[in-house]
C-alpha positions as CSV (number, residue, x, y, z in Angstrom):
1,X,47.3,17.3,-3.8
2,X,45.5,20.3,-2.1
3,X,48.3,23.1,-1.5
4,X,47.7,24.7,2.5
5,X,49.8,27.7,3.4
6,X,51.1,28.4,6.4
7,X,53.1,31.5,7.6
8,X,56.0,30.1,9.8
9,X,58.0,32.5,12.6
10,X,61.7,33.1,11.7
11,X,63.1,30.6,14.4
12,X,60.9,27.9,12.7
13,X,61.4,28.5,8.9
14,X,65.5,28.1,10.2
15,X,64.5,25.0,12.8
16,X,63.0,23.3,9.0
17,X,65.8,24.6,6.9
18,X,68.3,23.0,9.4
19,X,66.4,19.8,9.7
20,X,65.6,19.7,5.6
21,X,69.4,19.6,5.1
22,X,70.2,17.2,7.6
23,X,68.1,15.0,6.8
24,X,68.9,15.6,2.8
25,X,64.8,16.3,2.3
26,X,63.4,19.2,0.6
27,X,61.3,21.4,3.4
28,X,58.1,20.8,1.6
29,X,58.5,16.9,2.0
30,X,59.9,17.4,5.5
31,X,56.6,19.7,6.3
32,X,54.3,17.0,4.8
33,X,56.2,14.0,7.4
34,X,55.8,16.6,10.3
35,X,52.1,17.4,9.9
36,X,52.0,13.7,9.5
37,X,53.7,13.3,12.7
38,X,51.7,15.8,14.1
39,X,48.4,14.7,13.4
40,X,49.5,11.2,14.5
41,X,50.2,12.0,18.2
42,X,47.8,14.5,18.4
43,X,44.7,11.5,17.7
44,X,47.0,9.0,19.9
45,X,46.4,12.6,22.5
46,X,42.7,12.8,21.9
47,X,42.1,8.8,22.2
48,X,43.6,8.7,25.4
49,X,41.9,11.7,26.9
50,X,38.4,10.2,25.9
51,X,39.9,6.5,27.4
52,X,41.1,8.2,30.5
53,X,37.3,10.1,30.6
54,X,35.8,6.4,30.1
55,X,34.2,7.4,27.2
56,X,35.8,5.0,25.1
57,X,36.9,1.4,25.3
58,X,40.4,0.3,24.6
59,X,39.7,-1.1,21.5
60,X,38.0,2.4,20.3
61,X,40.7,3.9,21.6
62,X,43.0,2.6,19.5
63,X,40.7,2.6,16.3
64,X,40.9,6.8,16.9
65,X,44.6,7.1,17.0
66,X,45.0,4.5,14.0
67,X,47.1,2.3,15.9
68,X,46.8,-1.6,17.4
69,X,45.0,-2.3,20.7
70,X,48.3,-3.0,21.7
71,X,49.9,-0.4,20.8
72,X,47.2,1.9,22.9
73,X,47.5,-0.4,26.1
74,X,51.5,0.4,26.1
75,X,50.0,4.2,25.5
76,X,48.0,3.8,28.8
77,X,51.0,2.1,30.7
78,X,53.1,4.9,29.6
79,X,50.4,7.6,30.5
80,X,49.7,5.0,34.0
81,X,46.0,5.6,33.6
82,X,44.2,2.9,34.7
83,X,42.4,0.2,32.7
84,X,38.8,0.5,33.5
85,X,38.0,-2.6,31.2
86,X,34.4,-4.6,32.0
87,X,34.4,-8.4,30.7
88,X,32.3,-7.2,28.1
89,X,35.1,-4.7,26.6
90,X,37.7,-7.5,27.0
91,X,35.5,-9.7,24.8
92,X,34.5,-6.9,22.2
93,X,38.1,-6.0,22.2
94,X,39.4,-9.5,22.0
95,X,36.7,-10.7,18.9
96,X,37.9,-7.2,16.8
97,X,41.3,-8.3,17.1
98,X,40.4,-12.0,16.1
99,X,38.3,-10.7,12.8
């Protein structure tokens, strides 16, 4: 495992201690889950901004932010952007989901 330093503020380094004891974790392992968590949302963030640009299909979409199509349609509820979705997406979409 490759080692990444980081130099954390004061109110953060306490905000991880706090949390790393609650949650009985050592900070390092609690670091790891919230870059995990982090990196997560912020591809579920980009997938949707390139959905909501029409640059991407649903399907696409949810290929980006590593989750199920519908998973990414309750995103886009959520987010109420509208579902620009041709016949041709719906069947694209539909087959990937069937294979």
């Amino acid at each position: 495992m490759d080692v990444i330093s980081i130099r954390p503020t004061k109110e953060m380094k306490k905000k991880l201690e706090d949390l790393a004891e609650i949650r009985h974790m050592e900070r390092s392992s609690l670091v790891r889950e919230l870059i995990d968590i982090g990196i997560q949302e912020k591809l579920k963030e980009h997938a949707l901004n390139l959905f909501a640009k029409n640059k991407v299909s649903v399907g696409k979409a949810a290929e980006i932010a590593g989750v199920s199509i519908r998973e990414m349609l309750g995103l886009i509820n959520e987010r109420n952007l509208p579902l620009h979705v041709s016949a041709e997406d719906i069947k694209k979409d539909f087959e990937a989901a069937t294979s």
